[in-house]
N, C-alpha and C positions, 0 to 999 in steps of 0.2 A: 370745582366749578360745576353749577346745574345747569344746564342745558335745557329750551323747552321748545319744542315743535312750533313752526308758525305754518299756520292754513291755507287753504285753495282762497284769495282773496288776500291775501298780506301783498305787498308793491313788492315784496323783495324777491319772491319766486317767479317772478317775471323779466327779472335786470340778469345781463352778462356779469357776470363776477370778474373783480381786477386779479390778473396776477399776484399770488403771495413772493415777494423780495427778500422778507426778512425768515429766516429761520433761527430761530431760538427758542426758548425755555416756553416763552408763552402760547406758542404754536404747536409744540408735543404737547403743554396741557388742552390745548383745545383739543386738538386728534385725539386725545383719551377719552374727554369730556364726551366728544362726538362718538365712542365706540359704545361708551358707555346707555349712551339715550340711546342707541340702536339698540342697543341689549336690552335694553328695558323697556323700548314701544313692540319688540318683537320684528324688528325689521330685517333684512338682509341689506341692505346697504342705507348712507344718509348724505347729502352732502350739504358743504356748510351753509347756503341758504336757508334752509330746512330747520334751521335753529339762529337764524337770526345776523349766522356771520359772513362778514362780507368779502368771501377770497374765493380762490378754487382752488378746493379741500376735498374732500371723500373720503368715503371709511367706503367698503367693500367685503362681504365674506366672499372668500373665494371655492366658493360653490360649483361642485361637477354635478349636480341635480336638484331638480327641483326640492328634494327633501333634505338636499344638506344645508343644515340650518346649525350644524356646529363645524363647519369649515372656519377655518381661523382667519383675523379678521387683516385687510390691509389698509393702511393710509397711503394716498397717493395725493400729491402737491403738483399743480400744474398740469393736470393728466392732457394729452393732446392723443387723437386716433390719428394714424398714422398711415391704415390700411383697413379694409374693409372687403368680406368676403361677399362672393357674387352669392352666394348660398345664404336664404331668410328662410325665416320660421316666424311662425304665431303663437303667441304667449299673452293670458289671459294675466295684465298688470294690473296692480294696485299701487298705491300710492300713500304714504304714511301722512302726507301734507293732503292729501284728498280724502278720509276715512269715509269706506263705508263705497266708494267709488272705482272701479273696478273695465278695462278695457282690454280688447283684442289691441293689440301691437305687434308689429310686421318689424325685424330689427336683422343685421347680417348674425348668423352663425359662428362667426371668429372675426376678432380685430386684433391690430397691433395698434400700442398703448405705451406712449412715451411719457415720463413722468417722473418726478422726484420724492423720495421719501421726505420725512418731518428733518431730518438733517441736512439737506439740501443734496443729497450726492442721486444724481440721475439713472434711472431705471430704461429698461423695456422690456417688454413681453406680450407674449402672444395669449388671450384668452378665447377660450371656445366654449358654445354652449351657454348654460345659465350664467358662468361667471362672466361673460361677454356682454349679455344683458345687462346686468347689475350693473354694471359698470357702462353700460352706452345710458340707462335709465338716469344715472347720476353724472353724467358727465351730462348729459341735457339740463338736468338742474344748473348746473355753473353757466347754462347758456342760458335759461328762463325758459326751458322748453319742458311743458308739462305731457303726463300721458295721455290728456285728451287731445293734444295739437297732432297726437300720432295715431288717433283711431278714427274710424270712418266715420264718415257724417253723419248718420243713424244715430250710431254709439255715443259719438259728442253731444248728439241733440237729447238724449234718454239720459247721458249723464248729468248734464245741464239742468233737466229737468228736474232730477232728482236732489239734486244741489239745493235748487228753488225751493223745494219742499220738502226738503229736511229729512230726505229718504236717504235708500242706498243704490245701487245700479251696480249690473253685472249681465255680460253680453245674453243675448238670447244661448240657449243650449243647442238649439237644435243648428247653430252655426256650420256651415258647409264650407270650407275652402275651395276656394277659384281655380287651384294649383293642386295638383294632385303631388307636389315633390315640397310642398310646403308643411311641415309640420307642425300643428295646433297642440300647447300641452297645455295644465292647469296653471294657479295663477302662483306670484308674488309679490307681496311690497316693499317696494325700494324709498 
């Protein structure tokens, strides 16, 4: 099964995604199918919108840093956040359905993440850091919530811009935090 990306402008990256019910054969091929397009658009994480299907899916590497990009990869079914740390950081997002477009993003530090594997048998865990991102990035997907509805008005209006005319956009560099306890790292796309 091929999989192919759908873009900033497809209806479907915009809609809440239904609960998956059924787990079966067809559903571990999609989670494959879906590791697989990750692997090959260069991404760290994808969820099923992002290729056209209509559930609440994700693939996720489970990344302890920004450079781990062979962390091995997980499926989660139904993912729900469960908890949310008072402790956010700034992380310079990308987007594999936005190419080319690029935002500061303010997200908690660690969540707890209830959810079922492609066999239906229920998970939890706690993720921190990048792998917490990944996973808040793509679990907004299943909701229609893209990275520009999480960057400040500036960035939205520069991203937008650059959308319109077929450019790229990436925050200014010389970006200052508000918060001196708020950590700004470099970027990734989910």
């Amino acid at each position: 099964m091929e999989l192919s990306l759908r873009y900033y402008g497809d209806p479907i990256l915009r809609r809440r995604m239904p609960e998956v019910e059924t787990f079966d054969a067809a559903l571990r091929e999609e989670a494959a199918a879906m590791i697989e397009t990750m692997h090959r658009e260069s991404g760290v994480g994808l969820a099923a919108p992002q290729v056209g299907l209509e559930k609440r899916l994700l693939i996720a590497l489970e990344m302890r840093s920004p450079d781990d990009s062979d962390a091995p990869p997980i499926a989660m079914v139904n993912p729900e956040i469960l908890e949310r740390s008072r402790e956010t950081w700034i992380f310079e997002e990308g987007c594999l359905s936005i190419p080319g477009i690029r935002g500061d993003v303010t997200r908690p530090d660690r969540i707890d993440v209830r959810y079922k594997d492609v066999d239906g048998k229920e998970h939890t865990l706690v993720a921190e850091g990048m792998f917490a991102r990944v996973l808040q990035h793509e679990i907004d997907h299943l909701d229609g919530v893209l990275i520009l509805d999480r960057t400040d008005r500036d960035q939205r209006r520069g991203a937008l811009r650059a959308l319109r005319e077929g450019d790229s956009y990436s925050p200014p560099s010389d970006h200052e935090d508000a918060d001196e306890d708020e950590l700004r790292e470099p970027r990734t796309d989910a």
